[in-house]
N, C-alpha and C positions, 0 to 999 in steps of 0.2 A: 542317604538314609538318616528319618529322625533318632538321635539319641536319649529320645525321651522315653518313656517306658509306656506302653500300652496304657496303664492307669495315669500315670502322668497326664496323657493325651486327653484322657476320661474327665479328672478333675478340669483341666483347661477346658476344655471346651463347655463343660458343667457351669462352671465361671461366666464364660460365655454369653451362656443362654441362659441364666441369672440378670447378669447385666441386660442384655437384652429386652429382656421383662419388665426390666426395673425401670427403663428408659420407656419404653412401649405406655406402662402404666402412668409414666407420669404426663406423659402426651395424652394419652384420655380423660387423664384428669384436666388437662389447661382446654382439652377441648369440651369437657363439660362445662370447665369455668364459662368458656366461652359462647356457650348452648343459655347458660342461666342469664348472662348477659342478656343474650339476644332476646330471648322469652320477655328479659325483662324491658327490655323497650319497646316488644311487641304490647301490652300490656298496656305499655304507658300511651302508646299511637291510639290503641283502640279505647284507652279512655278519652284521648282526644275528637277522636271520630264521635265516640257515642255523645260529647259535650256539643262538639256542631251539629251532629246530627237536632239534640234538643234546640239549640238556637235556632238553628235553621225552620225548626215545627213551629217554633214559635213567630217569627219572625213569616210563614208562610202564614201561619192564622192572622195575624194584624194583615200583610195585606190582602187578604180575602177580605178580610171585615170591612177595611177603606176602600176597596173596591166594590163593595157591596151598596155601602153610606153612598158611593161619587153615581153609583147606576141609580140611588132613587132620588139624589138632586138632580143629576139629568133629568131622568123621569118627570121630576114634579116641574123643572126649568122647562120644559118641551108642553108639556101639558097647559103649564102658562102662556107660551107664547103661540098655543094653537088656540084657547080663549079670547087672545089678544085680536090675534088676524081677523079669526069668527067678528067679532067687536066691528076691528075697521072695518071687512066687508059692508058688513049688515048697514053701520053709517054713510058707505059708499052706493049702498043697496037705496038708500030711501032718498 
């Protein structure tokens, strides 16, 4: 049998569940710290992504564009050298 006294027991345990709290609390708080962290490197990523993203836009417009310029030198390369044949034939022809 305890020889503590009914209140005795009350206070102690009171103590307790003080401490308890107190320790409780301050773990929510390192896990917030740790939440602001994280947020904040999410933050930082998705500035990265949004930065490649624009390079990458850009970087897709230039080659459209030089793909675009290499289809109408082809173009005009191909068109010449069907003038050209036309030519030999016809000389071939007469």
């Amino acid at each position: 049998m305890s020889s503590k006294s009914p209140i005795g027991n009350a206070v102690e345990s009171a103590n307790d569940i003080q401490e308890a709290v107190l320790r409780l609390s301050d773990d929510i708080g390192k896990m917030a710290d740790r939440i602001g962290q994280m947020a904040d490197r999410i933050g930082a990523m998705a500035d990265r992504i949004l930065e490649t993203q624009r390079i990458q836009s850009e970087n897709l417009r230039v080659f459209q564009e030089n793909s675009l310029e290499m289809t109408r030198v082809l173009n005009a390369q191909l068109k010449s050298n069907q003038a050209l044949v036309a030519k030999v034939i016809d000389k071939l022809g007469d």
